[in-house]
N, CA, C and O of each residue as an XYZ file, in Angstrom:
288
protein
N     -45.768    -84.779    -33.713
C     -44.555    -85.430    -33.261
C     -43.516    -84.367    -32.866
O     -43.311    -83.382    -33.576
N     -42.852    -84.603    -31.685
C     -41.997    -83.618    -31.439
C     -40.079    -83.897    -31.793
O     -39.339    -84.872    -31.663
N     -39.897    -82.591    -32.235
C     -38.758    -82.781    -32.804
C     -37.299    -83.231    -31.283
O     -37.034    -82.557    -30.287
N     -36.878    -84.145    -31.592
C     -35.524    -84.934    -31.298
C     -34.366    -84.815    -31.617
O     -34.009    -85.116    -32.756
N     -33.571    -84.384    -30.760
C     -31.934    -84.970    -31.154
C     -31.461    -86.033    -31.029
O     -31.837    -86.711    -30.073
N     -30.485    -86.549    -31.933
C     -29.403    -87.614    -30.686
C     -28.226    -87.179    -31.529
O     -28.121    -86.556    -32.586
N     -27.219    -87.835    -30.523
C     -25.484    -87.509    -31.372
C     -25.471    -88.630    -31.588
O     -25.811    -89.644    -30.978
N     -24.860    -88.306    -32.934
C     -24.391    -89.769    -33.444
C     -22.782    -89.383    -33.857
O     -22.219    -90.178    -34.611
N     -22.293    -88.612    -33.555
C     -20.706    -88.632    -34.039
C     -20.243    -87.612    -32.797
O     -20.843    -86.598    -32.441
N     -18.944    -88.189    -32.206
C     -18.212    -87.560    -31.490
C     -16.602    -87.320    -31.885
O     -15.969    -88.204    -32.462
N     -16.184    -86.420    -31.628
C     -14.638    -85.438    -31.781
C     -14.099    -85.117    -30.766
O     -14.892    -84.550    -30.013
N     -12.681    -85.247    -30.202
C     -11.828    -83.855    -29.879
C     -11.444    -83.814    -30.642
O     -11.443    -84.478    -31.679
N     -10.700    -82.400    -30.043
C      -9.695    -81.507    -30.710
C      -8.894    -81.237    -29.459
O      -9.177    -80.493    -28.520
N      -7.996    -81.883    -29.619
C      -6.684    -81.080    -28.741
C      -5.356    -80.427    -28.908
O      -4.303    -80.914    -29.319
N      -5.576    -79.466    -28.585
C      -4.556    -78.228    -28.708
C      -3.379    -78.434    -27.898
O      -3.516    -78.960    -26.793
N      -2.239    -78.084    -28.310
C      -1.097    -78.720    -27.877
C       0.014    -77.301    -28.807
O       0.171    -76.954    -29.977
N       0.634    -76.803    -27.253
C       1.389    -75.421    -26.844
C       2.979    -75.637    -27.167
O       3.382    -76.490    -26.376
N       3.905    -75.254    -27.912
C       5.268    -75.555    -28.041
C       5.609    -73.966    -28.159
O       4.816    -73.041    -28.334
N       6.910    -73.928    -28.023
C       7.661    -72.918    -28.916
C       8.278    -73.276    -30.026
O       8.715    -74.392    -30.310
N       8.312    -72.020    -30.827
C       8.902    -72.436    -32.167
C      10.804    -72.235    -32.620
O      11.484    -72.491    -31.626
N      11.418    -71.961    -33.507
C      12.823    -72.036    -33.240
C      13.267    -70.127    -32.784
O      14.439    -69.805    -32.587
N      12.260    -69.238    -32.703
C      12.490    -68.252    -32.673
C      11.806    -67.895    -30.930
O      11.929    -66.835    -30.315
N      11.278    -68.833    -30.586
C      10.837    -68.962    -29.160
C       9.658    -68.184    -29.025
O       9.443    -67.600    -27.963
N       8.725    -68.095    -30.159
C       7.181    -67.712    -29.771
C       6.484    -69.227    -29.722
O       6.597    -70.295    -30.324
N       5.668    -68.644    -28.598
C       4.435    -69.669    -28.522
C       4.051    -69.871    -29.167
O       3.258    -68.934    -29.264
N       3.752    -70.876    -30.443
C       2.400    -71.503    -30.992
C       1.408    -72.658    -30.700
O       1.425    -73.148    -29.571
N       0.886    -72.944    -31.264
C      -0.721    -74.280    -30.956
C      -0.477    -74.989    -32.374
O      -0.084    -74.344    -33.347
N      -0.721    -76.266    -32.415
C      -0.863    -77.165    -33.183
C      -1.974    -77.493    -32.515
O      -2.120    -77.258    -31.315
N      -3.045    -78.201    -33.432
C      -3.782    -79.373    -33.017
C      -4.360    -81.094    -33.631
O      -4.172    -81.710    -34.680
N      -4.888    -81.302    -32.746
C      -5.017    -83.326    -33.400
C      -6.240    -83.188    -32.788
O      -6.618    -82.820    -31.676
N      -6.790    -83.598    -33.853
C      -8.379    -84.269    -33.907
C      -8.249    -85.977    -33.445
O      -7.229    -86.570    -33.797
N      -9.128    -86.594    -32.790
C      -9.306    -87.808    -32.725
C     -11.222    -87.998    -33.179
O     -11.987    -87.426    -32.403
N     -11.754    -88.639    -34.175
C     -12.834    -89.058    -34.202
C     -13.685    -90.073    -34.074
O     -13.138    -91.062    -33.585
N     -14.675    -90.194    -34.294
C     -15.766    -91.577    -34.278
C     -15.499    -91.965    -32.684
O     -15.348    -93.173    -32.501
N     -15.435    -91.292    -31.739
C     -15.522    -91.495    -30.407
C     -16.861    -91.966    -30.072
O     -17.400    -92.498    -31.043
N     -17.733    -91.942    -28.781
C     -18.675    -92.431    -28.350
C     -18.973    -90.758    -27.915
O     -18.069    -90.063    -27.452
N     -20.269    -90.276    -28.121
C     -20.585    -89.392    -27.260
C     -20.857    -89.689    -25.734
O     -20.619    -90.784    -25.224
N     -21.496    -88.368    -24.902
C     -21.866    -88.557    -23.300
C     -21.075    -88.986    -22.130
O     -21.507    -89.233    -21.004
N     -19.689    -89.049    -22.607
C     -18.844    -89.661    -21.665
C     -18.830    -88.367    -20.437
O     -19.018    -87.195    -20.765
N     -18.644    -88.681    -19.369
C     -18.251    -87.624    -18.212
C     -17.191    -87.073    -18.394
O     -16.233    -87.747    -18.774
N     -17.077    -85.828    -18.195
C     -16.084    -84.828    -18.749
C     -14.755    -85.460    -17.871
O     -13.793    -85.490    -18.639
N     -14.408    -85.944    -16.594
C     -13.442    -86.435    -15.601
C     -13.151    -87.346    -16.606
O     -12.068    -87.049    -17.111
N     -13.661    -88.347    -17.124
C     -13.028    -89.481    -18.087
C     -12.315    -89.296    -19.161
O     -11.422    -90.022    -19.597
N     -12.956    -87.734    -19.836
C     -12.375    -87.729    -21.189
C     -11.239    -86.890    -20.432
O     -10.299    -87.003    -21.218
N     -10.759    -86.077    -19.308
C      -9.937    -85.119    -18.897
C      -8.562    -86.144    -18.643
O      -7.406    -85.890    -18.980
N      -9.057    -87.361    -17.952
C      -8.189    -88.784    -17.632
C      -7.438    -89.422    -18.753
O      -6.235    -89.677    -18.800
N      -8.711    -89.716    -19.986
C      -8.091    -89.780    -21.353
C      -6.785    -89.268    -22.033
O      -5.680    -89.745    -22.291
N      -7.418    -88.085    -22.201
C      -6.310    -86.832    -22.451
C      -5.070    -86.877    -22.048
O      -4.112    -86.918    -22.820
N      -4.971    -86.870    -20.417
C      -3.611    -86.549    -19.718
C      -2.817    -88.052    -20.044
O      -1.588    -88.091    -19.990
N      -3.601    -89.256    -20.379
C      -2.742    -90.559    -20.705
C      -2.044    -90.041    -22.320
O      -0.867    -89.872    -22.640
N      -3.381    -89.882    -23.160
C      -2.680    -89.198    -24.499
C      -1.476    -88.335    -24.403
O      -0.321    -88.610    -24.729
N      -1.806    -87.584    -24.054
C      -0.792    -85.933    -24.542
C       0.801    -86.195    -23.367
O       1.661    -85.320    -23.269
N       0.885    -87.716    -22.509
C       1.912    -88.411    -22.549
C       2.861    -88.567    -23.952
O       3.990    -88.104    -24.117
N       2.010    -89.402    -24.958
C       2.477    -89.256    -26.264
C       3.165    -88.257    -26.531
O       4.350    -88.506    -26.752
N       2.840    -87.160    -26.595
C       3.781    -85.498    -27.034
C       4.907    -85.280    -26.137
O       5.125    -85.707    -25.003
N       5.565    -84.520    -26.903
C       6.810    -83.956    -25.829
C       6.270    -82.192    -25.695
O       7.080    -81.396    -25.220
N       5.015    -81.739    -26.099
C       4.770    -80.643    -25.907
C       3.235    -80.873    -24.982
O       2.646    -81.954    -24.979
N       2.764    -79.693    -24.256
C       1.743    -80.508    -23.433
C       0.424    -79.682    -24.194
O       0.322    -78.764    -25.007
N      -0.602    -80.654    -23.360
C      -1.792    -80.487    -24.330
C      -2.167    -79.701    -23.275
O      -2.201    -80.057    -22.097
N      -2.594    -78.074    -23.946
C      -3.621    -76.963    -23.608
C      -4.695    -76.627    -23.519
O      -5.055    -75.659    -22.849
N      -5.575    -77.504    -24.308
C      -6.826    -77.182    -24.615
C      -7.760    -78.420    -25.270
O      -7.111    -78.997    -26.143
N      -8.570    -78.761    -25.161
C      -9.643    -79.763    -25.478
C     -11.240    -79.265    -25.240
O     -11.946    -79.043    -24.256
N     -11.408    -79.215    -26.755
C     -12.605    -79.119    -27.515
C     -13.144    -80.507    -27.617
O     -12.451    -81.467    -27.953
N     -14.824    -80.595    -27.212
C     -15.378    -81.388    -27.490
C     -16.339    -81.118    -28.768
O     -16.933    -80.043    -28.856
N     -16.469    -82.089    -29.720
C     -17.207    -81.829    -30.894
C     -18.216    -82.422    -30.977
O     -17.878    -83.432    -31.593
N     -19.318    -82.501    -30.764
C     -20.294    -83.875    -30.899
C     -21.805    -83.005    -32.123
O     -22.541    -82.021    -32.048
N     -21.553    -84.157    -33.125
C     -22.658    -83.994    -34.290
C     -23.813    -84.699    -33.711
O     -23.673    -85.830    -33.246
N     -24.933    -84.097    -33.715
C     -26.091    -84.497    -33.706
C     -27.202    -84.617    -35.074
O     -27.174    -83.871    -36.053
N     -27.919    -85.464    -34.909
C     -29.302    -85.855    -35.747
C     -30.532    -85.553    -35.194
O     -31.000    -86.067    -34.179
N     -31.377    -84.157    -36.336
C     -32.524    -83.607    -35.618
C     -33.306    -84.462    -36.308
O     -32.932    -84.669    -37.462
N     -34.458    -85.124    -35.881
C     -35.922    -85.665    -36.922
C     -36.911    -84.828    -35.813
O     -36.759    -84.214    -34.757
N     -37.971    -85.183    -36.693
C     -39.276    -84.397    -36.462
C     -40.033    -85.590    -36.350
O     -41.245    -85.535    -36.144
């Protein structure tokens, strides 16, 4: 039998750029989980830019996380 993946758990992580009261750049970030994996990267990029509306700082960076399940 040959060994298989599938994802069964999906994540971002989006990173989100402010200054602080001394005016250096830092990153915060927000996880969102239990997403759907395989989505087209244009959808989750579409996602995002509706989200990080929410913030008054803008979102920099988005990590995709997706857990997979190996069997044999």
């Amino acid at each position: 039998m040959a060994a298989e993946r599938k994802a069964i758990s999906g994540k971002l992580k989006l990173v989100i750029s402010y200054n602080d009261e001394n005016d250096n750049l830092c990153e915060k970030s927000v996880q969102m989980r239990n997403l759907v994996t395989g989505v087209e990267p244009a959808n989750v990029i579409t996602a995002v830019n509706a989200i990080g509306t929410l913030y008054e700082d803008p979102v920099t960076g988005i990590h995709e996380i997706v857990e997979n399940e190996i069997t044999a």
